[in-house]
Biopython code that builds the backbone (N, CA, C, O; Angstrom):
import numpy as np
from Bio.PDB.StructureBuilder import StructureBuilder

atoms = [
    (1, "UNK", "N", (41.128, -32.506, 27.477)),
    (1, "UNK", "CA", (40.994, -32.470, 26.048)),
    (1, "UNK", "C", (42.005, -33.432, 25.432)),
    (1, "UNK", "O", (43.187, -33.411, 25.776)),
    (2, "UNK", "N", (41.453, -34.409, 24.373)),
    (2, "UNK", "CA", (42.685, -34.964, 23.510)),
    (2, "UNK", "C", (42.978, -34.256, 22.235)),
    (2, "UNK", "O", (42.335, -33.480, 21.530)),
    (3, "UNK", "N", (44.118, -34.762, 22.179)),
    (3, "UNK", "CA", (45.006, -33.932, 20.593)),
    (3, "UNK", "C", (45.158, -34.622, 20.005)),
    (3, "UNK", "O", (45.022, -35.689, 20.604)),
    (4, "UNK", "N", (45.463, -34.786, 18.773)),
    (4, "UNK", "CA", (45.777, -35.620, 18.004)),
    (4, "UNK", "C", (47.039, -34.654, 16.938)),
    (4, "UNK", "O", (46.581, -33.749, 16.241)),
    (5, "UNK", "N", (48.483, -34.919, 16.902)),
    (5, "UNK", "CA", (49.675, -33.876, 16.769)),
    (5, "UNK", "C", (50.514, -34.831, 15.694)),
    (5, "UNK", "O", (50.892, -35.990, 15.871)),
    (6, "UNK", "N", (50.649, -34.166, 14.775)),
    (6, "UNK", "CA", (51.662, -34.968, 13.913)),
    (6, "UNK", "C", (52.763, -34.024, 13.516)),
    (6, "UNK", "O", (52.349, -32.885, 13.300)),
    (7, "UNK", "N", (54.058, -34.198, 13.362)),
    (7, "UNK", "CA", (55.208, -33.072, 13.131)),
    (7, "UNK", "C", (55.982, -33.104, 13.880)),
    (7, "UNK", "O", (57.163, -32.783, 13.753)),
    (8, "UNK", "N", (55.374, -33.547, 14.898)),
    (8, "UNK", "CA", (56.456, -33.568, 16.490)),
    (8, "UNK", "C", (57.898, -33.362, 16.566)),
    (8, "UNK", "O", (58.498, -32.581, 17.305)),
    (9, "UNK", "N", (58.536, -34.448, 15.404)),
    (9, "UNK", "CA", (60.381, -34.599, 15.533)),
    (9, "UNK", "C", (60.464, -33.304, 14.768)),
    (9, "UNK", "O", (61.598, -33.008, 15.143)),
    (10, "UNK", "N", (60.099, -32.263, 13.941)),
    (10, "UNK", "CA", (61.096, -31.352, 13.433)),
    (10, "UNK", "C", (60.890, -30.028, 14.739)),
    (10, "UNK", "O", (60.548, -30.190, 15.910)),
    (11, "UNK", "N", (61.161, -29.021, 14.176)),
    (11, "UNK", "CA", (61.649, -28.018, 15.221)),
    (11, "UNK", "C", (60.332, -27.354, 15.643)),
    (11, "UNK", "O", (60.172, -27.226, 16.857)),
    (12, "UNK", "N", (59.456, -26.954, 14.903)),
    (12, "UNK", "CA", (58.104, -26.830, 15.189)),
    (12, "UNK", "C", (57.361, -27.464, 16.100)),
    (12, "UNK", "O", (56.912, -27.090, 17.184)),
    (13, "UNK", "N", (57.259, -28.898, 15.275)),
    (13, "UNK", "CA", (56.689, -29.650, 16.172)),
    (13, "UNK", "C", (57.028, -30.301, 17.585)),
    (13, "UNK", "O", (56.273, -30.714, 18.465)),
    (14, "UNK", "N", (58.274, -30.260, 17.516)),
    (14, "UNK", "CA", (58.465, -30.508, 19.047)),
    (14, "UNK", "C", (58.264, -29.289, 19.913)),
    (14, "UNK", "O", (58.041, -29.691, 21.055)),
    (15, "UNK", "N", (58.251, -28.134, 19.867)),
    (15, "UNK", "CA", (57.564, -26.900, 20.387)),
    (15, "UNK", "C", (56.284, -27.025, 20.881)),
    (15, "UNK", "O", (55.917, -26.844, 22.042)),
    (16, "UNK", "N", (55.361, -27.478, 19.533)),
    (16, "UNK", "CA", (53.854, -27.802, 20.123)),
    (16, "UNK", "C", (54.052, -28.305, 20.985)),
    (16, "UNK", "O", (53.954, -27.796, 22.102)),
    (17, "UNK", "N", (54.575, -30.069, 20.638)),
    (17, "UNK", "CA", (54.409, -31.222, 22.077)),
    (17, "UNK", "C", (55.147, -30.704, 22.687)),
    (17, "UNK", "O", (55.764, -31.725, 22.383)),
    (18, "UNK", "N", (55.907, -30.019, 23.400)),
    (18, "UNK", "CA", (56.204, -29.606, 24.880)),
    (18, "UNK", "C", (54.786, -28.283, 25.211)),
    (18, "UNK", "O", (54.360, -28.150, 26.358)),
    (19, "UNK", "N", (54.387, -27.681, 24.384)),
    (19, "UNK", "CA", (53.136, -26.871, 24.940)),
    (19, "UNK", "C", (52.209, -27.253, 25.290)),
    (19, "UNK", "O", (51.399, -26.735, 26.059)),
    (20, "UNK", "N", (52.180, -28.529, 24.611)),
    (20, "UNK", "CA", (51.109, -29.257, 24.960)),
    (20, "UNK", "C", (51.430, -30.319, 26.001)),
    (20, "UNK", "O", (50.695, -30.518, 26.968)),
    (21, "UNK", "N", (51.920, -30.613, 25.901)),
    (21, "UNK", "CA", (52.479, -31.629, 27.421)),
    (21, "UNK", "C", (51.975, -30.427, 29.010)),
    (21, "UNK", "O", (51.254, -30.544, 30.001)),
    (22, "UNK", "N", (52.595, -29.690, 28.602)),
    (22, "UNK", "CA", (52.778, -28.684, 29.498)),
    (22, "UNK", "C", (51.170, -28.067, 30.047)),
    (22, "UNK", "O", (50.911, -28.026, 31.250)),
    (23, "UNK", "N", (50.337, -27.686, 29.160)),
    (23, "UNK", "CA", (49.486, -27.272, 29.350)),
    (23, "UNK", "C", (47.932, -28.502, 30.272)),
    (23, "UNK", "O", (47.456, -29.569, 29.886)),
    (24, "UNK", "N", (47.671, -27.790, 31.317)),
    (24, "UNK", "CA", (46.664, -28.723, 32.509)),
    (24, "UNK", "C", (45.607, -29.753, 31.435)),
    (24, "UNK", "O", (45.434, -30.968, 31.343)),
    (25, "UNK", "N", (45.038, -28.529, 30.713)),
    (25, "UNK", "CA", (43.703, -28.774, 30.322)),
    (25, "UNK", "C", (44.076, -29.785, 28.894)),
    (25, "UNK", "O", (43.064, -29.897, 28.202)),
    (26, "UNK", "N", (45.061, -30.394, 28.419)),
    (26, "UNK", "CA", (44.695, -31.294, 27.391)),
    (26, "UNK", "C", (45.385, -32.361, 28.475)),
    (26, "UNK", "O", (46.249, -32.069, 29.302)),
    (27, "UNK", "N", (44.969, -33.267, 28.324)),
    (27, "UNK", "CA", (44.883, -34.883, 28.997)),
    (27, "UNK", "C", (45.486, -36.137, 28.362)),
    (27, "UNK", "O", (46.027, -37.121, 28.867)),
    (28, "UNK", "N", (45.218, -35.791, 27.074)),
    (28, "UNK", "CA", (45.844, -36.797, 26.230)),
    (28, "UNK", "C", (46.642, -36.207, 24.817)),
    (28, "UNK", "O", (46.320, -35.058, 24.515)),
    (29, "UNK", "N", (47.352, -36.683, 24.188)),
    (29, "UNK", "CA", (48.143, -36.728, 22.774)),
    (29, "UNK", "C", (48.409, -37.724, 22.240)),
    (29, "UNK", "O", (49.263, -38.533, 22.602)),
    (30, "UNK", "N", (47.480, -37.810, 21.001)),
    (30, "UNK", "CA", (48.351, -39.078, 20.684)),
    (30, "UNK", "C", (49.430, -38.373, 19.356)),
    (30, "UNK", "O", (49.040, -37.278, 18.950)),
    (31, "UNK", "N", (50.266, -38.734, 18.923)),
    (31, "UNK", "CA", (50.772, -38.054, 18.463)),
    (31, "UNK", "C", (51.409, -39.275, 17.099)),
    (31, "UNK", "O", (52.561, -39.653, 17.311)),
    (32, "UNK", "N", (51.069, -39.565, 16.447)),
    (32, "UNK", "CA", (51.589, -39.493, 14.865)),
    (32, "UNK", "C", (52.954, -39.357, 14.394)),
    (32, "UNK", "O", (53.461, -38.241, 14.501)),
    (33, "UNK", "N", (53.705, -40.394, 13.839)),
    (33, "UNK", "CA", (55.212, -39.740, 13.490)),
    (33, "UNK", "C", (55.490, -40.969, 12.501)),
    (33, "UNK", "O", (54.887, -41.978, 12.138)),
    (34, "UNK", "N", (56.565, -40.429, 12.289)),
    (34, "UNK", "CA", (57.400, -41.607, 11.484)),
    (34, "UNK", "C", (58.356, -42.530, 12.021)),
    (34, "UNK", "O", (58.621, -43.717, 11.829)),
    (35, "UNK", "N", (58.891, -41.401, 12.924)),
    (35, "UNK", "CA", (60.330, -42.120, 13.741)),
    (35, "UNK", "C", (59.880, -41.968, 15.426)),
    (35, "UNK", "O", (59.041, -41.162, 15.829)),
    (36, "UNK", "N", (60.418, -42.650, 16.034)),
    (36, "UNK", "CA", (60.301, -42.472, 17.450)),
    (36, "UNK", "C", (60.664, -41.321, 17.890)),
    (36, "UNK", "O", (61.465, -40.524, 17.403)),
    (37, "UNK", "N", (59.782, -41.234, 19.233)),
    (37, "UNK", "CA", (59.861, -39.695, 20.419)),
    (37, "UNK", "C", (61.513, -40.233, 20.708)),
    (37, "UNK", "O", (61.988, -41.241, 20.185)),
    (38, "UNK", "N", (62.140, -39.458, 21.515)),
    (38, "UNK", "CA", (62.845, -39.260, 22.827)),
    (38, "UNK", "C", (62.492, -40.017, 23.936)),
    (38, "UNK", "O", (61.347, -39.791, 24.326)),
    (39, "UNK", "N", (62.995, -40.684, 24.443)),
    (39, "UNK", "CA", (62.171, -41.504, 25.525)),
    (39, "UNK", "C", (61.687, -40.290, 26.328)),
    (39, "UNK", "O", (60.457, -40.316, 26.286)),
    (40, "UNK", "N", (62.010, -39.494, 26.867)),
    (40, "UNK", "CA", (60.983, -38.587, 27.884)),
    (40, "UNK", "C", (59.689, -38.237, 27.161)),
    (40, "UNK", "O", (58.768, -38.045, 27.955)),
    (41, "UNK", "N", (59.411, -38.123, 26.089)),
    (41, "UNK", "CA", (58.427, -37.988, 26.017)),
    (41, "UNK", "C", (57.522, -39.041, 25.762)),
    (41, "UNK", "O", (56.313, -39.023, 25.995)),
    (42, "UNK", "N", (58.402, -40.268, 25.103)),
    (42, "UNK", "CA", (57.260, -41.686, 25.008)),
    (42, "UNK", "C", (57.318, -41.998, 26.404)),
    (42, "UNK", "O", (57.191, -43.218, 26.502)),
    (43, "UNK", "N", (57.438, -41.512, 27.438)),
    (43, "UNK", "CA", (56.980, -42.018, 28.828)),
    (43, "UNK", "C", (56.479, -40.793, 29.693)),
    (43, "UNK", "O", (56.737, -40.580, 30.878)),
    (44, "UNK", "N", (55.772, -40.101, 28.909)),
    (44, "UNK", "CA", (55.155, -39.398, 29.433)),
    (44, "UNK", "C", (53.827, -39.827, 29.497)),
    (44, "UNK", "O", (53.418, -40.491, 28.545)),
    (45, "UNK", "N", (53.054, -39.579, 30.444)),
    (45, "UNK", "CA", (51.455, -40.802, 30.348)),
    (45, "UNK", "C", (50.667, -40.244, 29.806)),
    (45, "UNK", "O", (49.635, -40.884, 29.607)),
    (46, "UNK", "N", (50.716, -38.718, 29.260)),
    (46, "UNK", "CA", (49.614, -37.978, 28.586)),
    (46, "UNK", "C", (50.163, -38.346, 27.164)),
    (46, "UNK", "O", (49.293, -37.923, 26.403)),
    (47, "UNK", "N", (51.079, -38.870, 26.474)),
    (47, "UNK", "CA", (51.874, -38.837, 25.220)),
    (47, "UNK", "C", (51.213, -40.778, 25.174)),
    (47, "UNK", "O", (51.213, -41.664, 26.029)),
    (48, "UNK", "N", (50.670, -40.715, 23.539)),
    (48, "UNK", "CA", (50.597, -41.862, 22.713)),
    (48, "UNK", "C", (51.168, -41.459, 21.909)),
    (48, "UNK", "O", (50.820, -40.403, 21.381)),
    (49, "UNK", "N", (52.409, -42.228, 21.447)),
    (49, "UNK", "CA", (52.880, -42.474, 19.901)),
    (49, "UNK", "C", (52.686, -43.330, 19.178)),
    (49, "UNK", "O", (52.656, -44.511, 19.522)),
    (50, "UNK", "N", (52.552, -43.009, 18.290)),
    (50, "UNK", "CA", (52.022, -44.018, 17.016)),
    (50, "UNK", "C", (53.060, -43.875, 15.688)),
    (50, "UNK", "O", (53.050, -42.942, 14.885)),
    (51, "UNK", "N", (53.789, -44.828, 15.675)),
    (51, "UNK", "CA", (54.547, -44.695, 14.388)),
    (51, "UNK", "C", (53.538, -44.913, 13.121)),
    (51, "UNK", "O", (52.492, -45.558, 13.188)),
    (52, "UNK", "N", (54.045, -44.254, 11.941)),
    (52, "UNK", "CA", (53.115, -44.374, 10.719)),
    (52, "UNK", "C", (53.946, -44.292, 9.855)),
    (52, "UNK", "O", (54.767, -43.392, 9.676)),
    (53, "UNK", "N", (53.706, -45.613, 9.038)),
    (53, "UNK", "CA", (54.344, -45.798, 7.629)),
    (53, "UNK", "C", (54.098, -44.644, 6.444)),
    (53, "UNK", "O", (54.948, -44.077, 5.758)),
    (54, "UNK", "N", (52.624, -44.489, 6.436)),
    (54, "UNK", "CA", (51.978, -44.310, 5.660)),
    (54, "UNK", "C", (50.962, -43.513, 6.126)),
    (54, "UNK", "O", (49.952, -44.001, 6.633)),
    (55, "UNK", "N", (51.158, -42.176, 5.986)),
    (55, "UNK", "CA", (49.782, -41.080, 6.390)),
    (55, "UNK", "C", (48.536, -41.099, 5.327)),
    (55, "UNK", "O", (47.519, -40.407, 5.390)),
    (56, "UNK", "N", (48.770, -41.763, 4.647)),
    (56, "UNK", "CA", (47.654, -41.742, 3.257)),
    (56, "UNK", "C", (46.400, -43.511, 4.431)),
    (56, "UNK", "O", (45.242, -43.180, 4.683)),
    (57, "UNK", "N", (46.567, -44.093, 4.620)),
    (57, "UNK", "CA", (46.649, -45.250, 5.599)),
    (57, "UNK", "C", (46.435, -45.543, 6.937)),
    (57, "UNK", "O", (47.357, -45.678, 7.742)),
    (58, "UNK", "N", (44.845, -45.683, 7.306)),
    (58, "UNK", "CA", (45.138, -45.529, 8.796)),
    (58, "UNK", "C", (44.564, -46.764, 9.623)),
    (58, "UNK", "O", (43.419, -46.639, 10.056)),
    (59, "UNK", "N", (45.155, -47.774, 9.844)),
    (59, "UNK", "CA", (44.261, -48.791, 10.721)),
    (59, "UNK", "C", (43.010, -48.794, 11.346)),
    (59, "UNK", "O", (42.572, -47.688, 11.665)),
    (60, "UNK", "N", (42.440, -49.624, 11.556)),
    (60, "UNK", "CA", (41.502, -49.518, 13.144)),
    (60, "UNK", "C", (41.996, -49.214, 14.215)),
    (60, "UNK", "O", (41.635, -48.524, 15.169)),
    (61, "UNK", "N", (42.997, -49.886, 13.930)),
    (61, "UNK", "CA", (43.187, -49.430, 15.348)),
    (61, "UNK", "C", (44.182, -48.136, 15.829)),
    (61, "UNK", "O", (44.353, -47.847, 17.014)),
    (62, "UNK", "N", (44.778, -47.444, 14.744)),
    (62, "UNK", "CA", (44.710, -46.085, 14.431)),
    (62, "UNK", "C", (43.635, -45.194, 15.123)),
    (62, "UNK", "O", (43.591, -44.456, 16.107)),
    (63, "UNK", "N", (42.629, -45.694, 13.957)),
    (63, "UNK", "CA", (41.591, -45.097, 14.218)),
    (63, "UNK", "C", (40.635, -44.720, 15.854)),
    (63, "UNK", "O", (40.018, -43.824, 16.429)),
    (64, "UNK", "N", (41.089, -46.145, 15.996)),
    (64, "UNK", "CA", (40.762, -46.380, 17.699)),
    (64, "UNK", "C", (41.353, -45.716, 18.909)),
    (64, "UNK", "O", (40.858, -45.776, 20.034)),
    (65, "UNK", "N", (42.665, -44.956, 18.523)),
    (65, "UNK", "CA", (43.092, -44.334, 19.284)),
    (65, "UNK", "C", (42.810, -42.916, 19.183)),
    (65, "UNK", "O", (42.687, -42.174, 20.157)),
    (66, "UNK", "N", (42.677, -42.445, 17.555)),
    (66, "UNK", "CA", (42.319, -41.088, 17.711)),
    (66, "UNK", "C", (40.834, -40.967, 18.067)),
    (66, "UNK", "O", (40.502, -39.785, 18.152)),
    (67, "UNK", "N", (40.092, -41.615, 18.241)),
    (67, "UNK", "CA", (38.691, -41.543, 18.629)),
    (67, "UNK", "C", (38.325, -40.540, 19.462)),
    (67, "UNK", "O", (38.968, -40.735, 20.493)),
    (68, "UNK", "N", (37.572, -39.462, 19.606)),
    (68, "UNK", "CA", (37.456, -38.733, 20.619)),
    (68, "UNK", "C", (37.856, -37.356, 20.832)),
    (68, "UNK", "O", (37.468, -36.494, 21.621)),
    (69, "UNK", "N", (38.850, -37.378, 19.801)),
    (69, "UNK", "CA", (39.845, -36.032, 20.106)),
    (69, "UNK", "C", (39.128, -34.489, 19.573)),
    (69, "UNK", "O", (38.648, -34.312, 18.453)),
    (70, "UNK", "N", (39.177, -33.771, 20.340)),
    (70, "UNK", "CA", (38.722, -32.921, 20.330)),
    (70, "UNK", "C", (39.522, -31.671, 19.431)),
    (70, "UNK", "O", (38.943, -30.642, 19.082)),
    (71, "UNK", "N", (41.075, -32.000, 19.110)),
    (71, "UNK", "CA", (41.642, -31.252, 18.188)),
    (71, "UNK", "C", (42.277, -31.590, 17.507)),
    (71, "UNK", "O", (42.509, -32.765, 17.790)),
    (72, "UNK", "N", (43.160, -31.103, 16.072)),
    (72, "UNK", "CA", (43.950, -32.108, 15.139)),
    (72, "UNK", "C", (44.996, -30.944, 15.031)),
    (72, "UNK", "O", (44.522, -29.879, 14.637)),
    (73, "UNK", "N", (46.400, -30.963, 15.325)),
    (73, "UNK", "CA", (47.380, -29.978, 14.622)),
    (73, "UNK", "C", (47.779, -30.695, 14.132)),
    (73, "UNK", "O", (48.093, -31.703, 14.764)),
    (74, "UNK", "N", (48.054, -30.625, 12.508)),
    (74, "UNK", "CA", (48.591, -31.143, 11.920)),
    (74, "UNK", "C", (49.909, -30.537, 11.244)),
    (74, "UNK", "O", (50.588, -31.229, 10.486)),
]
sb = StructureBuilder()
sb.init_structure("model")
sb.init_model(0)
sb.init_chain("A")
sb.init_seg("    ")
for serial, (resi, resn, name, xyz) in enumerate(atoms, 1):
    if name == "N":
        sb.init_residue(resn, " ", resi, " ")
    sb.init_atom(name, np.array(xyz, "f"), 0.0, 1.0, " ", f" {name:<3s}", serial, name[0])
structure = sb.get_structure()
């Protein structure tokens, strides 16, 4: 399953992304932020980060990555 996770850096959200890292059955994350992961988690191979200026704003190629995803926590 892919995710698509935005919130990640506050205390919440880094909770999800380790549940979700953790868990077999999702495969991918791309995950949405403002500021950069932790390197352990931007080198994790199930983890895409995507910095975002602007959540109102979403590229193609934004778009191109969330393609597919089967869930959104936002």
């Amino acid at each position: 399953m892919k995710v698509i996770l935005t919130g990640c850096t506050g205390f919440v959200g880094s909770e999800v992304l380790a549940q979700c890292r953790r868990k077999p059955t999702i495969t991918s994350i791309v995950v949405l932020t403002r500021r950069p992961l932790p390197d352990e988690v931007r080198n994790d191979p199930k983890v895409e980060s995507v910095i975002m200026e602007d959540f109102l704003s979403y590229s193609d190629t934004v778009k191109k990555q969330m393609a597919g995803a089967q869930a959104c926590i936002w």
